[in-house]
Backbone of each chain as ProteinMPNN parsed JSONL, in Angstrom:
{"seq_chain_A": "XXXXXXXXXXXXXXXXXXXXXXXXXXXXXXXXXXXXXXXXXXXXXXXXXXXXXXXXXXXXXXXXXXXXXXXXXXXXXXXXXXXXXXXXXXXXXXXXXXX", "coords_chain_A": {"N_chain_A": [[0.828, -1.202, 0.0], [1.984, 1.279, 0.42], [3.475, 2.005, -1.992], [1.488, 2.653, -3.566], [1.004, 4.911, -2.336], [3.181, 6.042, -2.863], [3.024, 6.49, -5.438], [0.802, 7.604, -5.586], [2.098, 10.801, -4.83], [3.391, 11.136, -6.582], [1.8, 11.214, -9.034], [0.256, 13.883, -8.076], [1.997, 15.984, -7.756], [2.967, 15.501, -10.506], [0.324, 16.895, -11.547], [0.251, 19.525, -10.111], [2.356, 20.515, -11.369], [1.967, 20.806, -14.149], [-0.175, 22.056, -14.105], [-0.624, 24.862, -15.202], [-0.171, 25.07, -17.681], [-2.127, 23.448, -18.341], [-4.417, 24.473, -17.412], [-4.36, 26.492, -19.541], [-4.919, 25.202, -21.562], [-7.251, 24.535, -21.406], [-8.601, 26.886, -21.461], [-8.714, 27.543, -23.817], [-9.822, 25.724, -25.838], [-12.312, 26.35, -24.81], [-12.865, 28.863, -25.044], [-14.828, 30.421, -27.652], [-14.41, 32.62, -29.555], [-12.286, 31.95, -30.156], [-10.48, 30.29, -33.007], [-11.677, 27.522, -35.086], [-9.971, 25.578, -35.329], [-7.601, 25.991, -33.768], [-8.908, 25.642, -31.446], [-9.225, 23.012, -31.431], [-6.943, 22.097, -31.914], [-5.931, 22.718, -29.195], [-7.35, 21.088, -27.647], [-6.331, 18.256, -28.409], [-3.871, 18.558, -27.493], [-4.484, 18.949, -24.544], [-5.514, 16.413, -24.899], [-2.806, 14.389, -25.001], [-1.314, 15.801, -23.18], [0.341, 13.831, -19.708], [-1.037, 11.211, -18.388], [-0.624, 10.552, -15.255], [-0.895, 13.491, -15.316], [-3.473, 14.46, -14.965], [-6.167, 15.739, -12.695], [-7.91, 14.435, -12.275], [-6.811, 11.784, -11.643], [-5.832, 11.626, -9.149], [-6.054, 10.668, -5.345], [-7.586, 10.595, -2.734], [-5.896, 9.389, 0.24], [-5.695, 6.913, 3.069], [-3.169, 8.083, 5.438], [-1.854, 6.337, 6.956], [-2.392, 4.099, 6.523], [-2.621, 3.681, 3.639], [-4.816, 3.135, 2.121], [-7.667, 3.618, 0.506], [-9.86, 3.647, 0.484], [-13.252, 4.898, 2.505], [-11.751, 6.656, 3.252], [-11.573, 9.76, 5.898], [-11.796, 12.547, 5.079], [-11.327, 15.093, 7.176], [-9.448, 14.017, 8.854], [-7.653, 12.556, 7.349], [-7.398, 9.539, 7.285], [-8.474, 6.352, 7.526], [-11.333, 5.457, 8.426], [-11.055, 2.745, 10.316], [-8.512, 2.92, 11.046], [-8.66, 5.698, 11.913], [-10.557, 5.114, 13.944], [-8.678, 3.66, 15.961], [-6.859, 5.327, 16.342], [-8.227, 7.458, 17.663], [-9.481, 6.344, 20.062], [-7.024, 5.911, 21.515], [-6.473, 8.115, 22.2], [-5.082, 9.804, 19.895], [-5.701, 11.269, 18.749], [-6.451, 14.931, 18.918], [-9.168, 16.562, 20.657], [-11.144, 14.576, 19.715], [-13.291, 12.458, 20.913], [-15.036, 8.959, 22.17], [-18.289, 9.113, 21.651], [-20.704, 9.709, 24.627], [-24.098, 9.252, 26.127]], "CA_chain_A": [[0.0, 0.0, 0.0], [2.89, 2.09, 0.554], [3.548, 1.916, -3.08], [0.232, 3.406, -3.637], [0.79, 6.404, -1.228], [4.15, 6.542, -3.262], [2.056, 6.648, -7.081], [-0.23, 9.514, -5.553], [2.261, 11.757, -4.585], [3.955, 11.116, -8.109], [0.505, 12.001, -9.662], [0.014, 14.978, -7.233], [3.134, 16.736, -8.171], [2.676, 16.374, -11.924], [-0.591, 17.528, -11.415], [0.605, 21.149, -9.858], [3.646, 20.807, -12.472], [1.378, 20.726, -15.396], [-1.403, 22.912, -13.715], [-0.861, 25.885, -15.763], [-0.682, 24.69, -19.291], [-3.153, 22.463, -18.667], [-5.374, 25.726, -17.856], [-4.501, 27.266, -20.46], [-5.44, 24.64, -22.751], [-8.757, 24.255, -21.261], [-9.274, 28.317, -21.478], [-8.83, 28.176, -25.492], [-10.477, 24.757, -25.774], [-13.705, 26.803, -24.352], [-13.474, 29.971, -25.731], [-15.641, 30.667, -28.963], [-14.381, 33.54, -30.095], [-10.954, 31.432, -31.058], [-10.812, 29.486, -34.628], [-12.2, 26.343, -34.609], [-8.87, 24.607, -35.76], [-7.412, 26.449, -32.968], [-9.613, 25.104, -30.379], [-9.584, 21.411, -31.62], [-5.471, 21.516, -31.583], [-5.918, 22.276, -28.031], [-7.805, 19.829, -27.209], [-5.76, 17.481, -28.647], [-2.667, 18.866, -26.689], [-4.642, 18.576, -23.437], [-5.145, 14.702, -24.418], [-1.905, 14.513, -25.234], [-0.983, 15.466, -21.439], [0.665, 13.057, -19.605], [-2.019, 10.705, -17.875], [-1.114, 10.902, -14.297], [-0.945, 15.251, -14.673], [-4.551, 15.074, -14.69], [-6.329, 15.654, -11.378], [-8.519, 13.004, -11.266], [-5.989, 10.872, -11.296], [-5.746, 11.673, -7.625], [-7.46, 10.11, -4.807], [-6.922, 10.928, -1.076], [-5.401, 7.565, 0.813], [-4.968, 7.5, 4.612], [-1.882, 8.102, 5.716], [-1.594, 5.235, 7.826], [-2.06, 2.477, 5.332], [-2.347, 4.026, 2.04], [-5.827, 2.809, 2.072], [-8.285, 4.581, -0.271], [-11.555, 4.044, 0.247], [-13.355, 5.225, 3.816], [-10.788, 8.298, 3.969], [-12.129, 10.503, 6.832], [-10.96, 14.009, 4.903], [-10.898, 15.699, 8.517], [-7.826, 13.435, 9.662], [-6.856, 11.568, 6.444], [-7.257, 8.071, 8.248], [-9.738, 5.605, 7.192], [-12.102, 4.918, 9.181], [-10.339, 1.733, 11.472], [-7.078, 3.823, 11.754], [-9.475, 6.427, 12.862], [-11.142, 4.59, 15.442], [-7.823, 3.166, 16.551], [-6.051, 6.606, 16.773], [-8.962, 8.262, 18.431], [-9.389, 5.912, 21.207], [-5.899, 5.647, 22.015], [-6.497, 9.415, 22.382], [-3.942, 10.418, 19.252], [-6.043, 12.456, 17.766], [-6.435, 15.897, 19.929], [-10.285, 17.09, 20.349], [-11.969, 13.089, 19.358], [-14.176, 11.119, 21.92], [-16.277, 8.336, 22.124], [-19.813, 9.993, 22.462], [-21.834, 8.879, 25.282], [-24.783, 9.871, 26.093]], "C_chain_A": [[0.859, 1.248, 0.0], [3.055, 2.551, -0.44], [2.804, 3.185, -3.589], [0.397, 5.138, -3.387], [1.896, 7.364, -2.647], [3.71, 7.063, -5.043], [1.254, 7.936, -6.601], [0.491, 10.596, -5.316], [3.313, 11.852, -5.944], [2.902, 12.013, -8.58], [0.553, 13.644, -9.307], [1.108, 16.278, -7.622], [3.23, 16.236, -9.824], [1.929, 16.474, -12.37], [-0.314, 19.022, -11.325], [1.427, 21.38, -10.976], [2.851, 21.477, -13.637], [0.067, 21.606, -15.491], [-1.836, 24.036, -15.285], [-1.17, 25.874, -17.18], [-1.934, 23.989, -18.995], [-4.572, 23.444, -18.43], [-5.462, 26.601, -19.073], [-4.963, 26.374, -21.843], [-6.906, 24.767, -22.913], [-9.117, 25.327, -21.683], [-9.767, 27.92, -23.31], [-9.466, 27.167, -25.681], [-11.976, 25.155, -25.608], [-13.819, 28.0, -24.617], [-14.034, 29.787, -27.112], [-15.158, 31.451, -29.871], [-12.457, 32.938, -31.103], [-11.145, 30.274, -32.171], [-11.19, 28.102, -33.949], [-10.91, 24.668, -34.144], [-7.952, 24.557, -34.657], [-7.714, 25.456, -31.46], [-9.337, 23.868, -30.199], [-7.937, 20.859, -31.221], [-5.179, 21.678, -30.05], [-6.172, 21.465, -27.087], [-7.268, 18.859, -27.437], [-4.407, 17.654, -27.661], [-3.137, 18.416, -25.308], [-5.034, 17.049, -23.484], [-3.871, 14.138, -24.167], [-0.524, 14.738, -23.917], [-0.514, 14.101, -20.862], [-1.047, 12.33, -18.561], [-2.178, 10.51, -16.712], [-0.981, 12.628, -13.434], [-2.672, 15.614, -14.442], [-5.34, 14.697, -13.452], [-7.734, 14.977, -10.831], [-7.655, 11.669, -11.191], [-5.916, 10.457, -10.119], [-6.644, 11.096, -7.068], [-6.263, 9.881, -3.536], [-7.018, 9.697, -0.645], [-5.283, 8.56, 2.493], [-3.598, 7.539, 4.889], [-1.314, 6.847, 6.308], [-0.913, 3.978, 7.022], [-2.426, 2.301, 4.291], [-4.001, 3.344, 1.953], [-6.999, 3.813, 1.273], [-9.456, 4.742, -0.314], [-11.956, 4.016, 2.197], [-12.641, 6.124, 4.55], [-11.554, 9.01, 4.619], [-11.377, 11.883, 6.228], [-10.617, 14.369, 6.077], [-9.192, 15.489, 8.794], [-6.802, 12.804, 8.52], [-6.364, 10.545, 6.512], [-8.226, 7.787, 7.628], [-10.15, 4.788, 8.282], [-12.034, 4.002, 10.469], [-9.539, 2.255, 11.746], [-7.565, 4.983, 12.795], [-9.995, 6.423, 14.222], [-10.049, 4.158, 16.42], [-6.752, 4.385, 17.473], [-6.924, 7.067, 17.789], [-9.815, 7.11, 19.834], [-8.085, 5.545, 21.864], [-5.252, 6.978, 22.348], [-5.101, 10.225, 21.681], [-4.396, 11.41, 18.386], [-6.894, 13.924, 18.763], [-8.348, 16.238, 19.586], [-11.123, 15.793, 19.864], [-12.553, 12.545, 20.623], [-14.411, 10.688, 21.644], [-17.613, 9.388, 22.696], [-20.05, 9.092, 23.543], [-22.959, 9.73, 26.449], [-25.803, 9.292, 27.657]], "O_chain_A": [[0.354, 2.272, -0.46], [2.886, 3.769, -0.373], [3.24, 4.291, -3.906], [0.046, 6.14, -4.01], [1.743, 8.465, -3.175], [4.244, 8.017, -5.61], [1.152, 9.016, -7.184], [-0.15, 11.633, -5.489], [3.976, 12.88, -6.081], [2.972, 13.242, -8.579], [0.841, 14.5, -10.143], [0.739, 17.45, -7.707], [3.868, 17.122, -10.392], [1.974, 16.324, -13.591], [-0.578, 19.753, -12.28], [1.259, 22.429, -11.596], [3.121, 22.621, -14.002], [-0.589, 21.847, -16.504], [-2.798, 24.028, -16.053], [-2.093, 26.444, -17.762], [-2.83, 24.216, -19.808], [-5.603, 23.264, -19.078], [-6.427, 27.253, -19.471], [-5.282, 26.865, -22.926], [-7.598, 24.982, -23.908], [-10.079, 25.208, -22.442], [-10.881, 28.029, -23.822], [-10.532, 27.752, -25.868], [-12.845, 24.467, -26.144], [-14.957, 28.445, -24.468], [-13.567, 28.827, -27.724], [-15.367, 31.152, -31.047], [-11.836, 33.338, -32.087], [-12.025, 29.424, -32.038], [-11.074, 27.707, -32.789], [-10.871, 23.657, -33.443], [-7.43, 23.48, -34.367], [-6.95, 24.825, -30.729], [-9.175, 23.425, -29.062], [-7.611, 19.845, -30.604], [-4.329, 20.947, -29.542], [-5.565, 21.153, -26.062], [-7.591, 18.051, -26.566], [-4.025, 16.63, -27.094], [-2.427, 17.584, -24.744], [-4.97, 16.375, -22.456], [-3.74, 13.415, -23.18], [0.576, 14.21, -23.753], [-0.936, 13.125, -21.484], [-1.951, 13.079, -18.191], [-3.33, 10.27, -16.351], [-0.959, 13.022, -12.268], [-3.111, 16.647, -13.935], [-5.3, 13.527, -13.07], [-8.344, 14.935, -9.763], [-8.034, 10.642, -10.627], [-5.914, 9.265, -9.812], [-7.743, 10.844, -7.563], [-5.125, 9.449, -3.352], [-7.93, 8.93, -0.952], [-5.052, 9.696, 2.907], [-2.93, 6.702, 4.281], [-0.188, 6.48, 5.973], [0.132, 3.339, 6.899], [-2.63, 1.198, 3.783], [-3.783, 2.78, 0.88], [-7.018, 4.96, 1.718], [-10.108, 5.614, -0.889], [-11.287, 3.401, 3.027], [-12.663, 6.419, 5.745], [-12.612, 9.115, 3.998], [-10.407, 12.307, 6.855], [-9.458, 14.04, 6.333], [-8.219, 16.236, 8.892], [-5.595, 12.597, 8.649], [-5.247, 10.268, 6.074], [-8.946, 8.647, 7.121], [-9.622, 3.84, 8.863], [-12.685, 4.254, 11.484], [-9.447, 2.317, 12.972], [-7.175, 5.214, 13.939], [-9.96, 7.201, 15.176], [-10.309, 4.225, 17.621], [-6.196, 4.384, 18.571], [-6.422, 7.112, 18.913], [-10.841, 7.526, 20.371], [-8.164, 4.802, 22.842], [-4.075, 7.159, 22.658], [-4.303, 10.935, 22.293], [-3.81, 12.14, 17.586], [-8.002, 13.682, 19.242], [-8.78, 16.16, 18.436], [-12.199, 16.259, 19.488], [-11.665, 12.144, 21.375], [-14.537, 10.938, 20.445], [-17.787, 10.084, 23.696], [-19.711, 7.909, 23.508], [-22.668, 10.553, 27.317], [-26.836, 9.883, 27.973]]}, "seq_chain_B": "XXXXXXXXXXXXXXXXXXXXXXXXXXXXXXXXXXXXXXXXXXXXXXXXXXXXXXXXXXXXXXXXXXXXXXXXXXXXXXXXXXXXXXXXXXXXXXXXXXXXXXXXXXXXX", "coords_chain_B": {"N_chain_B": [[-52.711, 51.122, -15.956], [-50.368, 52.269, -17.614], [-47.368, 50.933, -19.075], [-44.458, 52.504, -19.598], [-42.566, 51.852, -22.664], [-39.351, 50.671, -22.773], [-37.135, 51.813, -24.742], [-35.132, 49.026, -26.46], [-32.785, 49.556, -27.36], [-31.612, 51.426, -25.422], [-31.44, 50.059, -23.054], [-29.505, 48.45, -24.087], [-27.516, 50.149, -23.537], [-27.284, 50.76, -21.349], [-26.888, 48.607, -20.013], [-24.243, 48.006, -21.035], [-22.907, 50.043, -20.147], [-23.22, 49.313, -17.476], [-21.413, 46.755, -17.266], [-18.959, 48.179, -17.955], [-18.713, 49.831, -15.837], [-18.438, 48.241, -13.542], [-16.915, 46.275, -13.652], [-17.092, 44.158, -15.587], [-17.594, 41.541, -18.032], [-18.663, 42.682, -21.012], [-21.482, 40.656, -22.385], [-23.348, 40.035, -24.828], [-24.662, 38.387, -26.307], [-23.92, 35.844, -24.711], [-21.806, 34.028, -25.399], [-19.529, 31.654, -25.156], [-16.701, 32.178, -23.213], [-14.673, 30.897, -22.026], [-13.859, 31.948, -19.643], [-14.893, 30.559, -17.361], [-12.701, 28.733, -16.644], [-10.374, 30.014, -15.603], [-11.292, 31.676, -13.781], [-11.245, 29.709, -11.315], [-9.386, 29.446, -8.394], [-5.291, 28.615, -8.257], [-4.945, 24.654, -8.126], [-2.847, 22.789, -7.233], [-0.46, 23.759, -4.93], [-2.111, 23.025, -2.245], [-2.844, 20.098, -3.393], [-0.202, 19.065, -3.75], [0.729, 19.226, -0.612], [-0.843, 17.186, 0.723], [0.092, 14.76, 1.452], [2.276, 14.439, 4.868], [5.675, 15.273, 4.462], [8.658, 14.07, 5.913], [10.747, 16.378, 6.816], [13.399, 16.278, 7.12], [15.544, 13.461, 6.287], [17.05, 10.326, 6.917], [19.014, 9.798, 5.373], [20.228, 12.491, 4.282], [21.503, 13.226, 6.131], [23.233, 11.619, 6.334], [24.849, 11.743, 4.088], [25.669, 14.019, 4.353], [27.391, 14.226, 6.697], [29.631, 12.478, 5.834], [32.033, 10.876, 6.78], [31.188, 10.21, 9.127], [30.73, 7.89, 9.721], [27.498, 6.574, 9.884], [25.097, 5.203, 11.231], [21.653, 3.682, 9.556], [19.405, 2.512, 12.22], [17.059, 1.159, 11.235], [16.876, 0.832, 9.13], [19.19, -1.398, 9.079], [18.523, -3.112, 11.007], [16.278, -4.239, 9.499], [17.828, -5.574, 7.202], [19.247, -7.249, 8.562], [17.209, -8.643, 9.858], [16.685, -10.35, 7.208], [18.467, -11.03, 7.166], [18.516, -13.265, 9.086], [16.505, -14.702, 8.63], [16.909, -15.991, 6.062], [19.194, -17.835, 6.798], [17.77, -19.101, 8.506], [16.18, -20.921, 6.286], [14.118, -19.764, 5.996], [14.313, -17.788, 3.27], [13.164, -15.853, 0.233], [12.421, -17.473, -2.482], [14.337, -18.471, -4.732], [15.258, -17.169, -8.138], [13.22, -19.01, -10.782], [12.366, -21.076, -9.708], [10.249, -22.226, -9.17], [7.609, -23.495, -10.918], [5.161, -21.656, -12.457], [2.044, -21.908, -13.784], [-0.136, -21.21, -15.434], [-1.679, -19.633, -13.567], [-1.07, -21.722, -11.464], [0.808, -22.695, -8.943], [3.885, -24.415, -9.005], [5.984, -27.212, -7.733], [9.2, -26.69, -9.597], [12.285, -28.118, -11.782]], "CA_chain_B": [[-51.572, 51.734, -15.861], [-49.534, 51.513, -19.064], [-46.099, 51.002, -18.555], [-43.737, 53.235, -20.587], [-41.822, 51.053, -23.233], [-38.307, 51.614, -22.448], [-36.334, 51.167, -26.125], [-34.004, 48.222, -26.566], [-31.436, 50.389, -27.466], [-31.259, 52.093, -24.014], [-31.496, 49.031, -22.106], [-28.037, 47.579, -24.185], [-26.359, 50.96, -23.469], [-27.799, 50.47, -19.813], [-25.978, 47.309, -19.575], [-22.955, 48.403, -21.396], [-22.086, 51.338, -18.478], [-23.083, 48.919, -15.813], [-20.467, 45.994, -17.146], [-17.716, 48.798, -17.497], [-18.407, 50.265, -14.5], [-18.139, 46.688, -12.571], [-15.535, 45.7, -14.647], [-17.545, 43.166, -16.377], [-16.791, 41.812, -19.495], [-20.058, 42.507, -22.179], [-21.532, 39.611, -23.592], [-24.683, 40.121, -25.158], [-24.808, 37.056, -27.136], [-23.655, 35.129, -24.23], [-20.87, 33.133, -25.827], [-18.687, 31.076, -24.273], [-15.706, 32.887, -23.259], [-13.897, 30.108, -21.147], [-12.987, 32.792, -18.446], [-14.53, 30.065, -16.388], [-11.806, 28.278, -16.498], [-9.458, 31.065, -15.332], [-11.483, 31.812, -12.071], [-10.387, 29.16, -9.953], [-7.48, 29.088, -7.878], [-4.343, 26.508, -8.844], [-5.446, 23.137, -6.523], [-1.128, 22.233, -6.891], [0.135, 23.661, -3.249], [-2.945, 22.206, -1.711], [-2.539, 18.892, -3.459], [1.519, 18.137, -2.855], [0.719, 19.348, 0.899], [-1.656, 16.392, 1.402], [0.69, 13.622, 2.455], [3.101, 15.686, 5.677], [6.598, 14.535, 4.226], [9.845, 14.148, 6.362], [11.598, 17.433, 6.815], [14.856, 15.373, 7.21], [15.71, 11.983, 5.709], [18.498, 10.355, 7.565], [20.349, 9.338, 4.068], [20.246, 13.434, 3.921], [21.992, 13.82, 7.665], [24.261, 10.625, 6.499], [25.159, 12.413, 2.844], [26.217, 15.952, 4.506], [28.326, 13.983, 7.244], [30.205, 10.553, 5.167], [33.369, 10.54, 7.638], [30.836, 9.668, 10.857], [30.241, 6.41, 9.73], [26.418, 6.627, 10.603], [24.242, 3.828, 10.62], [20.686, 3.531, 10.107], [19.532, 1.327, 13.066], [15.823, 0.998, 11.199], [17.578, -0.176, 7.796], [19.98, -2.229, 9.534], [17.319, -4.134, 11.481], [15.433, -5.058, 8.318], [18.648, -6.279, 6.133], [19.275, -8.363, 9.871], [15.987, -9.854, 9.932], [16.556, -10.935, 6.424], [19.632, -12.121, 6.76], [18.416, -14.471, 10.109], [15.258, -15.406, 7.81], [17.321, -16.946, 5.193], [19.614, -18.662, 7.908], [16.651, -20.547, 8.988], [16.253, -21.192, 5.246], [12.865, -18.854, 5.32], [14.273, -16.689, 2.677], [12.643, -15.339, -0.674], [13.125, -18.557, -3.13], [15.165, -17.929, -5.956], [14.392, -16.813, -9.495], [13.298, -20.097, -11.278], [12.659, -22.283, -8.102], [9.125, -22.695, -8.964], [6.895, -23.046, -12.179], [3.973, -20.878, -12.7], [1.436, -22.202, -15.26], [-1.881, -20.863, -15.547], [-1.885, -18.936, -12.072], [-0.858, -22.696, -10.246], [2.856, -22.758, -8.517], [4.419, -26.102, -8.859], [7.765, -27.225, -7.757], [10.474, -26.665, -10.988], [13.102, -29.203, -11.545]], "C_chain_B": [[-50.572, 50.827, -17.067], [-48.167, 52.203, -18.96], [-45.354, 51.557, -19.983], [-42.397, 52.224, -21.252], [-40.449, 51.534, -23.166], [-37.377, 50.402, -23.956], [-35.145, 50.571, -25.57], [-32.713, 48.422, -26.734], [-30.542, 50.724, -25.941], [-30.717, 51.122, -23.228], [-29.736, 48.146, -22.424], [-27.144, 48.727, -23.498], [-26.166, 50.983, -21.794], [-26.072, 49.388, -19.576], [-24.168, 47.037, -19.917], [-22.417, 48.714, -20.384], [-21.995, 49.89, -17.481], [-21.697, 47.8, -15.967], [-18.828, 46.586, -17.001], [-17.489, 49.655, -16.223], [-18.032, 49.07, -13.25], [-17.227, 45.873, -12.66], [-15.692, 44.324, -15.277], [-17.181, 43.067, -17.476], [-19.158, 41.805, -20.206], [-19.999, 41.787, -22.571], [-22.541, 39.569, -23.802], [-25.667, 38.98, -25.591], [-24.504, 35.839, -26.261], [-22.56, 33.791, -24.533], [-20.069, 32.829, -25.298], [-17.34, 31.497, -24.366], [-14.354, 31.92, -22.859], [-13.294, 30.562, -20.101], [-13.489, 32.131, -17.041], [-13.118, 29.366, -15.574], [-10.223, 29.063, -15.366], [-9.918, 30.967, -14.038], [-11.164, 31.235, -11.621], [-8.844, 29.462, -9.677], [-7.067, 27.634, -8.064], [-4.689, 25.854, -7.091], [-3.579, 22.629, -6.203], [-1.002, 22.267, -5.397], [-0.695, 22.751, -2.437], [-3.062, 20.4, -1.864], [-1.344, 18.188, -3.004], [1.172, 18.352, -1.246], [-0.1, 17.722, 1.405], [-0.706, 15.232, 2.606], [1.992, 14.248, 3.417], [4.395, 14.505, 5.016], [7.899, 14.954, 5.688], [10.714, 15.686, 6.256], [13.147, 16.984, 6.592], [15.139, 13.781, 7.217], [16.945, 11.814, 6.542], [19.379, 9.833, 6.636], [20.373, 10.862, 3.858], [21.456, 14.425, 5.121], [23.656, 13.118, 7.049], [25.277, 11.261, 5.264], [26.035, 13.706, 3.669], [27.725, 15.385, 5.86], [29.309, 12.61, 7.033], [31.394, 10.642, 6.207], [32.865, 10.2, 8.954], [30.94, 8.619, 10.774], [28.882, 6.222, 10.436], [25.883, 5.543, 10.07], [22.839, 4.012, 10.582], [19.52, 2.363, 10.821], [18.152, 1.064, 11.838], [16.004, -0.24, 10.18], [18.502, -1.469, 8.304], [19.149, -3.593, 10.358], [16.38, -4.691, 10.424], [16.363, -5.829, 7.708], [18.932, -7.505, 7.353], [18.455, -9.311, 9.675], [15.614, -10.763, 8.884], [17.276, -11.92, 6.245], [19.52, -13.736, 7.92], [17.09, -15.435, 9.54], [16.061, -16.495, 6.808], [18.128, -17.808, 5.464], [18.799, -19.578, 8.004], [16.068, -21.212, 7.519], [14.502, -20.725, 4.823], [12.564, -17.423, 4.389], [13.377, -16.357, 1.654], [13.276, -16.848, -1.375], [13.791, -17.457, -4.377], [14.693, -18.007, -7.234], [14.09, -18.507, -10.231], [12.844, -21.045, -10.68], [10.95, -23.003, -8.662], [8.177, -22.426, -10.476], [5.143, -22.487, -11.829], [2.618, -20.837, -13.923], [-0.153, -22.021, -15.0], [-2.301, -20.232, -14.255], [-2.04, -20.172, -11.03], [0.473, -22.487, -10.198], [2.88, -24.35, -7.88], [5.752, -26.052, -8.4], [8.42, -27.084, -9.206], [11.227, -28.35, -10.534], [13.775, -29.64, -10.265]], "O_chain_B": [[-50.238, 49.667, -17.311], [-47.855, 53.387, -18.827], [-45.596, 51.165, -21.124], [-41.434, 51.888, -20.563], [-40.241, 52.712, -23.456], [-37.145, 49.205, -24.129], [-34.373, 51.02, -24.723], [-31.752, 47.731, -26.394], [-29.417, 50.431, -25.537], [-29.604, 51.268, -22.724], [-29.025, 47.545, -21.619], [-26.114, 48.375, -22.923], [-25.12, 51.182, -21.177], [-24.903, 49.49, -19.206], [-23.291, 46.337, -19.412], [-21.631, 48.042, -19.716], [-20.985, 49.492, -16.9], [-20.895, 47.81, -15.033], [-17.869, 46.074, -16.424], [-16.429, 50.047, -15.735], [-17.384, 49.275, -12.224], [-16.828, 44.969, -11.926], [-14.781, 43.52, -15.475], [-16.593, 43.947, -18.104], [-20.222, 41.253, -19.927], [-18.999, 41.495, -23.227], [-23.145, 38.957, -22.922], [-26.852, 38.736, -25.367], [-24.725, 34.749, -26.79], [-22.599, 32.738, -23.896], [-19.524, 33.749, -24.688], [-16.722, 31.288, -25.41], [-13.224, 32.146, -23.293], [-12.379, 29.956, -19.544], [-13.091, 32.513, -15.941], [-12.698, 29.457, -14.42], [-9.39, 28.506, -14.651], [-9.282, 30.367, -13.171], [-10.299, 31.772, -10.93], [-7.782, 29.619, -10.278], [-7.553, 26.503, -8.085], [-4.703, 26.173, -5.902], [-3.183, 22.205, -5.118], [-1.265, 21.32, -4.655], [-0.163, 21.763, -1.93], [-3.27, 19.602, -0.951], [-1.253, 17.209, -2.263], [1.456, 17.346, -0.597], [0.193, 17.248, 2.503], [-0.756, 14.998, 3.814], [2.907, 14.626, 2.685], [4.25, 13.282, 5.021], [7.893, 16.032, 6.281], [11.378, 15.791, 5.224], [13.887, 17.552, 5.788], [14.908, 13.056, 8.184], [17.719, 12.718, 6.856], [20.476, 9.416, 7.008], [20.686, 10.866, 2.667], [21.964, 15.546, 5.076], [24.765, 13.641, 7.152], [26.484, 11.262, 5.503], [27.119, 14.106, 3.244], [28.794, 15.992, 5.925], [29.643, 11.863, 7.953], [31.482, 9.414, 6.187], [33.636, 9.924, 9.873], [31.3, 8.05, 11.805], [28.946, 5.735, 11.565], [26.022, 5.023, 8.963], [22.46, 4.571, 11.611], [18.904, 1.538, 10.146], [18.762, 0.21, 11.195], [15.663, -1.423, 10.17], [18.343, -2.541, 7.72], [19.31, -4.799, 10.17], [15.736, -5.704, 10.699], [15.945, -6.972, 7.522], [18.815, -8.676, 6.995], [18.695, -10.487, 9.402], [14.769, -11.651, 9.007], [17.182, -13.009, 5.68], [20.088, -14.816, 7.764], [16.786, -16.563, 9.926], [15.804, -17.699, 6.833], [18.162, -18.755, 4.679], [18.991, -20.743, 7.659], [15.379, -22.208, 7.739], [13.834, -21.093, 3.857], [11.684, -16.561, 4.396], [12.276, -16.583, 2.156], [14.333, -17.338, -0.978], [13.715, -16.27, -4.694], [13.801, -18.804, -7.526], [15.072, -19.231, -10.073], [12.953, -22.113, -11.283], [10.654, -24.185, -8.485], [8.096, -21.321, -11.014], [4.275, -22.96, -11.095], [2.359, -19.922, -14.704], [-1.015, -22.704, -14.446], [-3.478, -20.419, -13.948], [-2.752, -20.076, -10.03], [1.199, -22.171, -11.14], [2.361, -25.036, -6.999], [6.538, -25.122, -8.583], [7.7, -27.646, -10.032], [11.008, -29.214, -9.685], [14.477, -30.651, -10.251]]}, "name": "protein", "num_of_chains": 2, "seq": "XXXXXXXXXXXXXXXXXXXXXXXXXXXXXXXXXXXXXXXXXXXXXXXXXXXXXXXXXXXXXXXXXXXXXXXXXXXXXXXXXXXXXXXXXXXXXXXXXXXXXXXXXXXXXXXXXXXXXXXXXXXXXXXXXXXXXXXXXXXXXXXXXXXXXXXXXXXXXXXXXXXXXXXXXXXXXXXXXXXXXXXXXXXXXXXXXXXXXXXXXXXXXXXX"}
């Protein structure tokens, strides 16, 4: 899973790398007022992008154990790491409720 | 009560002032400009920040000082535990050791 963690923060960073062209493709890609031929070679450039600069590529893992599905955004734990941290009181401000 | 027709004319020049006074852009025709695109802010800093990295690697401590002779106990305890694994002869088999045919593992020769 480690692996994993180590592939998203690949992605993630040539995601930001590639940010800017890759806005600027989209801009002319969606303006109207630019030729058509114009437009279409942009679009082709932004396929043309590498495949993990684009930002769905991404996908938030817990930190713990690279785990990807049941991420708690808040802490960036999934869910069992969660419960494990926050009764072992590692996560500042967490309880068990009880009522 | 009959409402005073206010000419079409007026109403563009209306809308003219108000977009240069707001600093709008005029689009009468509504055509797609793509200046959505533009508004957001870049997601980059926010994305590399996600996973907190190491401020200091200790192959970065070990690099800047090569005449300490530093060890790292963490690394050193894993290549250990490999080397007392394959002692007891519970190492990694070796390339070849085993045939693989159709997703079954057989003994090799």
């Amino acid at each position: 899973m480690r692996s994993r963690i180590l592939r998203d923060i690949r992605a993630r960073n040539a995601v930001a790398e590639n940010e800017l062209v890759r806005q600027a493709y989209r801009y002319i890609t969606r303006n109207e007022s630019i030729s058509a031929r114009t437009r279409h070679q942009a679009q082709l450039a932004l396929n043309a992008l590498p495949k993990q600069s684009s930002p769905v590529f991404i996908k938030n893992r817990c930190l713990e154990t690279g785990r990807a599905r049941g991420v708690i955004r808040d802490f960036r734990l999934y869910r069992f790491q969660f419960r494990l941290k926050a009764l072992n009181g590692e996560l500042p401000g967490v309880k068990k409720a009880s009522w | 009560m009959a409402a005073t027709a206010v000419p079409s004319a007026t109403l563009q020049r209306l809308a003219q002032l108000s977009c240069k006074l707001f600093n709008n852009l005029y689009n009468p025709t509504n055509a797609r400009t793509g200046n959505k695109v533009l508004r957001g802010r870049l997601l980059g800093p926010a994305l590399t920040s996600y996973y907190p990295q190491k401020l200091l690697h200790f192959r970065d401590v070990k690099a800047a000082y090569p005449n300490l002779g530093l060890v790292d106990l963490e690394e050193k305890e894993r290549l250990d535990e490999i080397a007392r694994r394959k002692r007891r002869g519970k190492g990694t088999p070796k390339k070849g050791m085993f045939l693989v045919t159709g997703g079954r593992v057989s003994w090799g020769v």
